[in-house]
C-alpha positions as CSV (number, residue, x, y, z in Angstrom):
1,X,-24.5,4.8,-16.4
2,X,-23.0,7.9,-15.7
3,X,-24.0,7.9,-12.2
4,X,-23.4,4.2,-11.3
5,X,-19.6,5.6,-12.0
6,X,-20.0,8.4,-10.0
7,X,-20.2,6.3,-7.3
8,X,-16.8,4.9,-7.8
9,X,-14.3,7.3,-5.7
10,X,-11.5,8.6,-7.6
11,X,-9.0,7.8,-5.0
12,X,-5.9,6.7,-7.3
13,X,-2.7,8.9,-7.6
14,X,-0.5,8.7,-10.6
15,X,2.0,6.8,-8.4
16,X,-0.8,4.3,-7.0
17,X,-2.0,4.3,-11.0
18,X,1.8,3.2,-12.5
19,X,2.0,0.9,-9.7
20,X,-1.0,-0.9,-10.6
21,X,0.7,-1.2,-14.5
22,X,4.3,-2.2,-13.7
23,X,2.8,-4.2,-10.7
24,X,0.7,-5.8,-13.2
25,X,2.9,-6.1,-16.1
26,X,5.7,-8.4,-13.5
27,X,4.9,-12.0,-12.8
28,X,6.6,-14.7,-13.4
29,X,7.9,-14.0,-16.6
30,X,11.2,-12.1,-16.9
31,X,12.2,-15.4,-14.5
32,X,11.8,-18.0,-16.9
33,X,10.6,-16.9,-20.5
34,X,14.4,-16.3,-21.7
35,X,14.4,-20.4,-21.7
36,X,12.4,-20.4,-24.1
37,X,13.5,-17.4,-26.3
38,X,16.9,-18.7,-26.1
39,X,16.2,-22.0,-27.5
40,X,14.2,-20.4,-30.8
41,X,16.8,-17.5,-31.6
42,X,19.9,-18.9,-29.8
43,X,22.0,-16.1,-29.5
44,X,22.6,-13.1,-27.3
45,X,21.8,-10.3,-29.7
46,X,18.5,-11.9,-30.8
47,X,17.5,-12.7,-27.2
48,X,18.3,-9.0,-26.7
49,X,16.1,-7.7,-29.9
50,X,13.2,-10.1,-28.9
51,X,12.7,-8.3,-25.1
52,X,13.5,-4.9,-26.5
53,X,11.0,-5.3,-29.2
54,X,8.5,-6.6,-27.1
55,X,9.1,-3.6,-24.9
56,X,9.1,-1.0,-27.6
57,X,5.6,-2.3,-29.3
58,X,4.0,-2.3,-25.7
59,X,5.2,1.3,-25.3
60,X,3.8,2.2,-28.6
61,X,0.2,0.4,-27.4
62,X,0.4,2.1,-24.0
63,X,1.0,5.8,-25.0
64,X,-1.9,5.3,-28.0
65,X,-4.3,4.1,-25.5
66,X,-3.8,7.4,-23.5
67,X,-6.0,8.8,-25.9
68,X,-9.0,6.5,-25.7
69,X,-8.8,6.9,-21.7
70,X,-8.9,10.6,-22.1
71,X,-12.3,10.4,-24.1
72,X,-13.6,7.8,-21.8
73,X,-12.7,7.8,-18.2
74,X,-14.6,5.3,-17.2
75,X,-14.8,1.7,-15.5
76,X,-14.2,-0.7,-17.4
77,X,-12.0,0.9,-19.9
78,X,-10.9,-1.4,-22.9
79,X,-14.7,-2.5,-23.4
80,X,-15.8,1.2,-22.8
81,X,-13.1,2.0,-25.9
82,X,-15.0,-0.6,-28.0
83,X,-18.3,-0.1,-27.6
84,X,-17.7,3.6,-28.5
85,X,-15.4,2.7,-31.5
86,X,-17.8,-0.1,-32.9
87,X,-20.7,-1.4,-31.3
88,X,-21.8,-3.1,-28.1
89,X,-21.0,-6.8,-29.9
90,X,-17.1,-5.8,-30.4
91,X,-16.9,-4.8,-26.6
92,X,-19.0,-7.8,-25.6
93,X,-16.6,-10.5,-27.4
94,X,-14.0,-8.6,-25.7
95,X,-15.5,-9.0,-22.1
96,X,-16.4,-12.8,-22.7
97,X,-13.0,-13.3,-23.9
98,X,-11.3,-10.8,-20.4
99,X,-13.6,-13.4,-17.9
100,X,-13.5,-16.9,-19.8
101,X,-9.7,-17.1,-20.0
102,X,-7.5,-13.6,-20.5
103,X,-8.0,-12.1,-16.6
104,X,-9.2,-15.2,-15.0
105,X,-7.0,-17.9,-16.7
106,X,-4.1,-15.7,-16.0
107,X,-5.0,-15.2,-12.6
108,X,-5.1,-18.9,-12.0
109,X,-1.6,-19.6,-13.7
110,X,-0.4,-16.4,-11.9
111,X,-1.3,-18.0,-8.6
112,X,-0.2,-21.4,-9.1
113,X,3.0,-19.8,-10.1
114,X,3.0,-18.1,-6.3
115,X,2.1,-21.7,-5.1
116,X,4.7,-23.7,-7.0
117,X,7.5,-21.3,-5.6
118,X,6.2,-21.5,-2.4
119,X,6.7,-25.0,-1.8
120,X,10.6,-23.6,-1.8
121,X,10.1,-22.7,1.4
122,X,7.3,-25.2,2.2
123,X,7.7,-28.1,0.8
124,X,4.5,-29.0,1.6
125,X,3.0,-26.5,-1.3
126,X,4.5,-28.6,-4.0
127,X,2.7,-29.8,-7.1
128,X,3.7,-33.2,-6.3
129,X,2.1,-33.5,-3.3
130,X,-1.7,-35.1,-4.5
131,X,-4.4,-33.9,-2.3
132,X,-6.8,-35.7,-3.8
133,X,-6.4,-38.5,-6.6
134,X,-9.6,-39.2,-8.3
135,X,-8.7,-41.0,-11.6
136,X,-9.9,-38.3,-14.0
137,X,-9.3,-35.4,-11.4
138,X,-6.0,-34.8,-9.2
139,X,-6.0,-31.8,-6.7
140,X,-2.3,-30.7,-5.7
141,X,-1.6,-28.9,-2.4
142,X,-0.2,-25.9,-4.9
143,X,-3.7,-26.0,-6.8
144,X,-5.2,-25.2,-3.2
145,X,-2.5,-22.9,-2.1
146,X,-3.1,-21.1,-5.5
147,X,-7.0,-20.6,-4.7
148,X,-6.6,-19.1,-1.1
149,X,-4.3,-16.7,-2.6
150,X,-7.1,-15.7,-5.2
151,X,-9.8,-16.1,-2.1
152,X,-7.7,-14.1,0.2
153,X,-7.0,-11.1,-2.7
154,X,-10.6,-11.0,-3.6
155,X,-11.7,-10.6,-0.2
156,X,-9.0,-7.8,0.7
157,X,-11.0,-5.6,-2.9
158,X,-13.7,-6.2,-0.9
159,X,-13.0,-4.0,1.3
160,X,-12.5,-1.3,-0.6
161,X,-10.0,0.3,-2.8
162,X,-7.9,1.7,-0.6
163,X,-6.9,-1.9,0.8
164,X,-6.1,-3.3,-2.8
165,X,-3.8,0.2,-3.7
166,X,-1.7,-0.5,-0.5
167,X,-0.8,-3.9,-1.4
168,X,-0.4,-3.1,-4.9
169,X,2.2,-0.1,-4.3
170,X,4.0,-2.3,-1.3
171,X,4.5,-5.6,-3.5
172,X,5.4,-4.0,-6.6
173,X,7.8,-1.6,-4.8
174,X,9.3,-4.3,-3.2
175,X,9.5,-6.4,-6.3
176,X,11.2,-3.7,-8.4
177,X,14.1,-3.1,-5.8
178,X,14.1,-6.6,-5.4
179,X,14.6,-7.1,-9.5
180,X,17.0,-4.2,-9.6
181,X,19.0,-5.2,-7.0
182,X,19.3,-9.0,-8.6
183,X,20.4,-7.0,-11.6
184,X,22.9,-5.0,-9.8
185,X,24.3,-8.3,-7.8
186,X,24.3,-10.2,-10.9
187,X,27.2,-7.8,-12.6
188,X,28.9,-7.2,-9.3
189,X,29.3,-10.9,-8.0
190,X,28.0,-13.0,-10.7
191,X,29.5,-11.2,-14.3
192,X,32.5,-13.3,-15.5
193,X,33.7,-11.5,-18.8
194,X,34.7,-14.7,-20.9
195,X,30.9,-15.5,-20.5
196,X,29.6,-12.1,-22.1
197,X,32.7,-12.1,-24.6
198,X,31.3,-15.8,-25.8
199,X,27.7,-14.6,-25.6
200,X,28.2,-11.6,-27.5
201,X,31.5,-13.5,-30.5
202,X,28.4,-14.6,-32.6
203,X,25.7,-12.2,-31.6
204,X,23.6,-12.0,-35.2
205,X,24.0,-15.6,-36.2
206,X,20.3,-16.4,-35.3
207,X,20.2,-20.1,-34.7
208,X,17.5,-23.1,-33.3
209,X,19.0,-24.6,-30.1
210,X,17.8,-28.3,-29.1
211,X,19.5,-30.7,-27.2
212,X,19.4,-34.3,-27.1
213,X,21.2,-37.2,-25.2
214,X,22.9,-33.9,-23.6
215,X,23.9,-32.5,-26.8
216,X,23.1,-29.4,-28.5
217,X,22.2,-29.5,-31.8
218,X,22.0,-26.4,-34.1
219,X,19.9,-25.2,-36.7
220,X,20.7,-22.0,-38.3
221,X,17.6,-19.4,-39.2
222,X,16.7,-17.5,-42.5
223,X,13.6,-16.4,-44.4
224,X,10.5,-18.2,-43.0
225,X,11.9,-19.8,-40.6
226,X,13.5,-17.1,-38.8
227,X,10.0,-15.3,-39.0
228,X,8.7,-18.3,-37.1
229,X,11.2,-17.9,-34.3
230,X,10.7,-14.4,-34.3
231,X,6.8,-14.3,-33.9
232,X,7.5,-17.2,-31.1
233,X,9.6,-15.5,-28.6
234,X,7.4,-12.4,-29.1
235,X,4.7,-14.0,-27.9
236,X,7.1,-14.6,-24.9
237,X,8.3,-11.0,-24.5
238,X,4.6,-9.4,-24.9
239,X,3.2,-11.6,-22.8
240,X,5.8,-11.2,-20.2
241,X,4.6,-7.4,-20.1
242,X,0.7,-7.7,-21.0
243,X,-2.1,-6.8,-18.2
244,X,-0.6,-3.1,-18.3
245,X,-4.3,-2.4,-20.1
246,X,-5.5,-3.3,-16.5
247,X,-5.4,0.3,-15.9
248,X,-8.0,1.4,-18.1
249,X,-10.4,-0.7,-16.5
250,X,-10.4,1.1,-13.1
251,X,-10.7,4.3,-14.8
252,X,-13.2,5.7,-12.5
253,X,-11.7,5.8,-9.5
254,X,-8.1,7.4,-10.7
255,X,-7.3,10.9,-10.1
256,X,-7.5,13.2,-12.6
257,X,-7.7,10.2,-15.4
258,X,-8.0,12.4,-18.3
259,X,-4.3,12.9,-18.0
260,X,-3.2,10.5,-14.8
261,X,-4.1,7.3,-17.2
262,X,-1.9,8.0,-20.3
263,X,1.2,9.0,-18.1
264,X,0.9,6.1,-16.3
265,X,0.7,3.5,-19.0
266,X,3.8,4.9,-20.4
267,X,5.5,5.4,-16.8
268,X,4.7,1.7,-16.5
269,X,5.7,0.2,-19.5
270,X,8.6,1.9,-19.9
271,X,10.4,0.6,-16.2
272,X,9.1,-2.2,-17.1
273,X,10.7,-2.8,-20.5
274,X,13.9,-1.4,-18.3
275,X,13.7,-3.7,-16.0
276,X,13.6,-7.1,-18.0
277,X,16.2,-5.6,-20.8
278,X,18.4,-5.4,-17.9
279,X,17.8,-8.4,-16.6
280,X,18.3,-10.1,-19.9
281,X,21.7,-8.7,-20.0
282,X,22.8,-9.7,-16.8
283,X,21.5,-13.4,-17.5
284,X,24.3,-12.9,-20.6
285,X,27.0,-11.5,-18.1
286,X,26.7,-14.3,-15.9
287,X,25.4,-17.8,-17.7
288,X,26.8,-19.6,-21.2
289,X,23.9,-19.4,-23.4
290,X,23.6,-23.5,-23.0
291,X,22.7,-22.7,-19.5
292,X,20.3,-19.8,-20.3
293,X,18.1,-22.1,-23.3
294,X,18.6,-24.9,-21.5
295,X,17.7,-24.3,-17.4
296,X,16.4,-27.0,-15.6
297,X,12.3,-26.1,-16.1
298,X,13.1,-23.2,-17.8
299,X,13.9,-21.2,-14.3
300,X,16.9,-19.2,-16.1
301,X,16.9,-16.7,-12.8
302,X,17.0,-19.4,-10.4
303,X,19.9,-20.5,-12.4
304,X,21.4,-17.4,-12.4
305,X,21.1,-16.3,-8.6
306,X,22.8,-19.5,-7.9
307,X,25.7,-18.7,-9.9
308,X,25.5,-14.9,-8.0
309,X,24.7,-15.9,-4.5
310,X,25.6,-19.8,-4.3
311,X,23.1,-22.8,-2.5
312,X,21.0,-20.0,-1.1
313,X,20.3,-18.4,-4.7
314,X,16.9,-20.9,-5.5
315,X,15.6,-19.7,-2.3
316,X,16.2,-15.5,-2.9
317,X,14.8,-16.3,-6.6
318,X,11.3,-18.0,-4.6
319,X,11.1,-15.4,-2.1
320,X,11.2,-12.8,-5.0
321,X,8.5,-14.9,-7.7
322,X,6.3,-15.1,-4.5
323,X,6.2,-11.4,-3.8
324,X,6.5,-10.6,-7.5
325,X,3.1,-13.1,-8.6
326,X,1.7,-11.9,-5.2
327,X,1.4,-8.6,-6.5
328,X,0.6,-9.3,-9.5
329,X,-2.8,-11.3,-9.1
330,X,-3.9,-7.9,-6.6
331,X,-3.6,-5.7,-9.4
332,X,-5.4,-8.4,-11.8
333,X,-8.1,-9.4,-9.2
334,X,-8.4,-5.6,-8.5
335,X,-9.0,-4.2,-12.2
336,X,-10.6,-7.2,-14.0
337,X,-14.0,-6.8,-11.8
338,X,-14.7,-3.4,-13.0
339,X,-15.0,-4.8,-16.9
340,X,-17.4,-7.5,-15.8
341,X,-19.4,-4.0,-13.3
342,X,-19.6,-2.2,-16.8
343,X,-20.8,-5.1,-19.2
344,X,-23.8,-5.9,-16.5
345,X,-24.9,-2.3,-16.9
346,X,-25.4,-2.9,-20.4
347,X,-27.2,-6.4,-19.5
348,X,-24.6,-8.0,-21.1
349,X,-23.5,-9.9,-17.6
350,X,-25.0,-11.1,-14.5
351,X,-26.9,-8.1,-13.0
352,X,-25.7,-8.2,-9.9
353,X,-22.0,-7.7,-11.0
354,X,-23.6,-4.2,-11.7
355,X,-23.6,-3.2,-7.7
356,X,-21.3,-1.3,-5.8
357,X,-21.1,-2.2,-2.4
358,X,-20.9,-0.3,1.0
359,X,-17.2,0.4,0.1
360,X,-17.8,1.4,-3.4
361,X,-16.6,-1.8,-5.0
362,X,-18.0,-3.9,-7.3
363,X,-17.6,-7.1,-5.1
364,X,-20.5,-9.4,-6.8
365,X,-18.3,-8.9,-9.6
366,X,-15.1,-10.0,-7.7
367,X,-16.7,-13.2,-6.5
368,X,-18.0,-14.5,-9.6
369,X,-14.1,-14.1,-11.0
370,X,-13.1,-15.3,-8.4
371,X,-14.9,-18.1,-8.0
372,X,-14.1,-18.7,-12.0
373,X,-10.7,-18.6,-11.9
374,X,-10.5,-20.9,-8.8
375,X,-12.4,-23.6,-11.2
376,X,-9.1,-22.9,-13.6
377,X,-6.8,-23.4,-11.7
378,X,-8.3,-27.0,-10.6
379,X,-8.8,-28.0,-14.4
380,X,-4.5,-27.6,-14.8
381,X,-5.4,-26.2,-18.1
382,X,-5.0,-22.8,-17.1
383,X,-1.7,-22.3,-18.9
384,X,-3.1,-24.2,-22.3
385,X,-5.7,-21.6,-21.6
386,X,-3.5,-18.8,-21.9
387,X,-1.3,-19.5,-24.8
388,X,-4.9,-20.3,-26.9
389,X,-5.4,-17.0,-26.2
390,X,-2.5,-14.9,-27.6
391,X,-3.9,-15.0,-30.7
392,X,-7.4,-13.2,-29.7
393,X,-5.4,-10.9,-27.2
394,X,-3.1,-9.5,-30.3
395,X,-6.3,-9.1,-32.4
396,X,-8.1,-6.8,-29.5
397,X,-5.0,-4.7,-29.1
398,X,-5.2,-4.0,-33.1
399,X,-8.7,-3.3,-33.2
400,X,-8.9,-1.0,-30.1
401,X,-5.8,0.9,-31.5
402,X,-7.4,1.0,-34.6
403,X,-10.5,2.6,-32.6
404,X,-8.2,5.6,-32.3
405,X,-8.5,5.9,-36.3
406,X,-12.4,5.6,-35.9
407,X,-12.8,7.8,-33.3
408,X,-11.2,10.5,-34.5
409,X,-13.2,10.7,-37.5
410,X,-16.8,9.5,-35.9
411,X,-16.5,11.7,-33.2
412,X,-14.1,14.7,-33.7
413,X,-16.0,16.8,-31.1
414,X,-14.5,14.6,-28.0
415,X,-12.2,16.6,-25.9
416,X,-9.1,14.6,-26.2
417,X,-6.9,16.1,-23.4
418,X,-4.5,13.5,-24.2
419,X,-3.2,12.5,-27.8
420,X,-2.1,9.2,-29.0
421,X,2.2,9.8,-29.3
422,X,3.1,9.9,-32.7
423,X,-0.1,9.8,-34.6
424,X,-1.1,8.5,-36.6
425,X,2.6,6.7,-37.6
426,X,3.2,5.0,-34.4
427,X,-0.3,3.3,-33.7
428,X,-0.1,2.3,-37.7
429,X,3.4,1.1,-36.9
430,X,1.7,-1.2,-33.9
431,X,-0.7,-2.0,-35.8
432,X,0.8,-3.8,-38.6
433,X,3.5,-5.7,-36.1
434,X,0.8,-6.8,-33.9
435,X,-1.2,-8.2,-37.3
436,X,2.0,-9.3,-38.9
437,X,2.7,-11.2,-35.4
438,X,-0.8,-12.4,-35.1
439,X,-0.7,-13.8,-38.4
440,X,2.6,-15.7,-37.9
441,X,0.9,-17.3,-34.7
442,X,-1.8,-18.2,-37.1
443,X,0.8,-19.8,-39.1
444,X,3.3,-21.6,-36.7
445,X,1.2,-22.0,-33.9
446,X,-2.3,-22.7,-35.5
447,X,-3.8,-25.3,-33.1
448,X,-3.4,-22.5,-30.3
449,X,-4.2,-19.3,-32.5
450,X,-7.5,-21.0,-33.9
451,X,-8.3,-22.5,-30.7
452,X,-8.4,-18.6,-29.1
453,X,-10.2,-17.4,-32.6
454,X,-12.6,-20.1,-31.5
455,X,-13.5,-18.7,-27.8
456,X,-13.9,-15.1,-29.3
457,X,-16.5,-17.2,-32.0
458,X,-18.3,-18.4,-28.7
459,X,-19.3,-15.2,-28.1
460,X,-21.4,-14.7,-30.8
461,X,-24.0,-17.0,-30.0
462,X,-23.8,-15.8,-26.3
463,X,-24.4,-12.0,-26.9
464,X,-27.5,-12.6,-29.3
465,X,-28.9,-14.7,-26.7
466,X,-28.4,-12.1,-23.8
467,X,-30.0,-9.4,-26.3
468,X,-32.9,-11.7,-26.6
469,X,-33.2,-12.2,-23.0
470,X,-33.1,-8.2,-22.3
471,X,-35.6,-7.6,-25.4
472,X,-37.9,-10.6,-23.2
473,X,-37.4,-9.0,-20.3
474,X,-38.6,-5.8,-21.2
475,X,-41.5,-7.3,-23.0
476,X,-42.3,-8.5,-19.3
477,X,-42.2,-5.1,-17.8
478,X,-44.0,-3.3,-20.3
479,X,-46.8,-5.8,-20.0
C-alpha cells in the first residue's frame, strides 16, 4: 500500500488544503436552510443558536480529526481512520455508505442545485422543462444540465490535480467575497432597524411557525418538543457545513499533512461557521421573520437580495449558488475518488479504482462515481437520499472520533505530531451531542434515520461476500 501512495504527489498547500474544506463545506445551504430552521424554532435567537451550534460541534469534529490525519496521512483518510481504529468491516460500511449515497447522492443534489439556478439565467435549464416524459421516468433539462457539470468536473481530475486545486481555490475564493460582500450590502442597503428590533423583542420565546390560508399560526416549544425542533434544524445547520472531512481523503497528495491537515480543517470550519452566522444575522437585519420561515421555496437569500439590491437581486443570488455549488461538486468529485482508490487496495472495490493514471489520479475511480451519481440525479431521489442518510453520517462522525479514544490506547507508540484540541473533553463533548442528536433523529424523524441505518445494514452482506470472493480468488492463484 505504501507505495501505491507514494505515487500520489503531494502537491497541496495549506491554502489549496483550506480551500478544498470551506469550498466544500458552501453549497447551497446557507441560501435556503434558514427556511426551514425558522419555521421549527421561530425566532431570531434560536435561529442564531441553531447555526452557531452547528458551527461550534463541526469545529470540535474538525480539530479532533487533526489527530487521526497526523497518524495516517494517507488517501482515503476517514476509511484509513477506521480500519486502524476497528477493523476493515467498520471502514468498509463507511466506504459503501461515502459511494451509495453520502459523496455521490450529494454530488447529484449539489448539481442539480447548480442546474435549477441556472435556468435564472437560462430559462431553458429549468426543472419544468421535460426532456423526456416516459410515464414512470421524466428527464428535466436541469437533470441533464446537472450531469454535464458532474461529466465535465470529473474529466477536469482527470487531468490531474493541479487542474482540480485551481478551480477549487478560484470558485471558493470567489464565493467567499461574493458571500461577504452580500453580507456587507445586506447591513449597508438592506438593514432597516425596526426589522432587527422586532426580530430580536422576543428573541428566547422558541415557537413552531406554520401558516395556513396565509396565516401564521403559532405553537410555542418546551420539554420534548423543543428537543424535536432542536435536533431538526441541526440537521440543517450540520449539514449545511458537512463534506469538510473531504480533506482527509486526499491526504496523500497535501503538503506536509502531518500538520497541513489539522490546520486546515479548523481554518475551514471556522470561516465557514463565520460566514453563515453572519449571514444569518443579516437575513434578521433585513427580512420580518414571516419572510425569513416563510420564502417562496425556501430561497430566504433570494428574498433577501431583493430586498438589498431590488428586481436584479434573484439574478446576483443565482449567479452566486451557481459559482458557489460549482465549486462545491470539484472539491467533492475531487476527494471522494481517493476513498473508493483505497478500499480497492484492500479488494474491497472494483480493482481498477486502485490505478493511478499517467497524471497520478485515480481516474477509474472518478468515473465509476461519476457515472453513479449521474444515475442519482436521474432517479430525483437524490435529496430523499440525502436526508436518509443523516442519521448514518452522525453515527460515523461518533465512532471515528471515538477512534481517537481507541487509538490512543491500542497504539500509543504512533507519532502524533498533531493532538486532538481539548482532549479528551472536547471530542467527549462531540461525542455525546452528535449521539444525543442522532438519537432524536431516531426519534422524530425515524422513517429517514432507519431508512440510512438500513443502507449501512446493506453493507454487511456486501463485505462478507467481497471477502469470499478475495479468499476464492486466491484459492485460484495458489492452485
Amino acid at each position: 500500500m505504501e507505495n501505491h501512495n507514494s505515487a500520489f504527489r503531494p502537491s497541496l498547500s495549506l491554502l489549496d488544503a483550506t480551500m478544498i474544506v470551506a469550498g466544500s463545506m458552501i453549497g447551497s445551504g446557507v441560501f435556503l436552510v434558514s427556511a426551514e430552521i425558522a419555521r421549527n424554532v421561530g425566532s431570531a435567537g434560536w435561529l442564531t443558536l441553531m447555526w452557531v451550534l452547528g458551527g461550534i460541534v463541526t469545529i470540535i469534529a474538525a480539530v479532533s480529526y487533526g489527530e487521526l490525519s497526523g497518524m495516517y496521512p494517507k488517501a482515503g483518510g476517514q476509511y484509513v481512520y477506521l480500519r486502524e481504529a476497528y477493523n476493515p468491516l467498520v471502514a468498509f460500511l463507511f466506504g459503501w455508505t461515502q459511494f451509495s449515497v453520502i459523496q455521490t447522492g450529494t454530488i447529484a443534489a449539489v448539481a442539480v442545485a447548480f442546474a435549477k439556478f441556472s435556468s435564472y439565467i437560462i430559462p431553458a435549464f429549468s426543472e419544468e422543462h421535460i426532456l423526456l416524459d416516459a410515464g414512470l421516468v421524466k428527464v428535466s433539462a436541469a437533470q441533464i444540465v446537472a450531469i454535464i457539470s458532474i461529466i465535465l468536473l470529473t474529466w477536469i481530475n482527470t487531468r490531474g490535480i493541479k487542474n482540480g486545486k485551481i478551480i477549487q481555490t478560484v470558485f471558493t475564493l470567489a464565493k467567499l467575497l461574493s458571500l461577504f460582500g452580500l453580507i456587507i450590502f445586506g447591513f449597508l442597503l438592506g438593514a432597516k432597524q425596526e426589522v432587527w428590533n422586532a426580530n430580536w423583542a422576543n428573541a428566547w420565546d422558541a415557537v413552531s411557525l406554520t401558516q395556513v390560508d396565509g396565516q401564521v399560526a403559532t405553537s410555542l416549544l418546551s420539554g420534548l418538543a423543543l428537543c424535536g425542533a432542536i435536533a431538526i434544524s441541526m440537521k440543517g445547520s450540520l449539514f449545511s457545513s458537512d463534506a469538510w472531512n473531504n480533506i482527509t481523503f486526499i491526504a496523500a497528495e497535501i503538503k506536509n499533512p502531518q500538520k497541513n491537515i489539522g490546520r486546515a480543517l479548523f481554518l475551514g470550519t471556522l470561516l465557514v461557521t463565520i460566514v453563515y452566522v453572519s449571514a444569518n444575522l443579516m437575513y434578521l437585519a433585513v427580512l420580518p421573520m414571516h419572510d425569513i420561515a416563510f420564502a417562496a421555496k425556501d430561497r430566504v437569500a433570494v428574498v433577501a437580495a431583493e430586498q438589498i439590491f431590488g428586481g436584479s437581486g434573484s439574478l446576483v443570488i443565482a449567479v452566486m449558488i451557481m459559482v458557489s455549488t460549482f465549486g462545491c461538486n470539484n472539491g467533492l468529485i475531487l476527494s471522494g475518488a481517493r476513498i473508493y482508490y483505497t478500499m480497492a487496495e484492500d479488494g474491497l472495490f472494483f480493482k481498477k479504482a486502485a490505478e493511478l493514471n499517467k497524471d497520478n489520479v485515480p481516474a477509474n475511480g472518478l468515473w465509476i462515481q461519476c457515472v453513479w451519481a449521474s444515475l442519482l440525479c436521474l432517479t430525483g431521489k437524490y435529496n430523499d437520499l440525502l436526508v436518509m442518510v443523516i442519521f448514518g453520517v452522525l453515527i460515523f462522525y461518533v465512532i471515528t472520533i471515538a477512534g481517537i479514544f481507541v487509538l490512543r490506547n491500542k497504539r500509543p507508540d504512533i507519532p502524533r505530531p498533531y493532538k486532538a484540541f481539548g482532549y479528551p473533553v472536547l471530542p467527549m463533548i462531540y461525542i455525546v451531542v452528535a449521539s444525543v442528536l442522532a438519537l432524536l433523529l431516531l426519534r422524530f424523524e425515524s422513517g429517514y434515520a432507519l431508512s440510512g441505518l438500513l443502507i449501512i445494514i446493506i453493507g454487511f452482506p456486501l463485505y462478507y461476500l467481497a471477502m469470499k470472493t478475495q479468499k476464492t480468488a486466491r484459492r485460484v492463484r495458489e492452485n
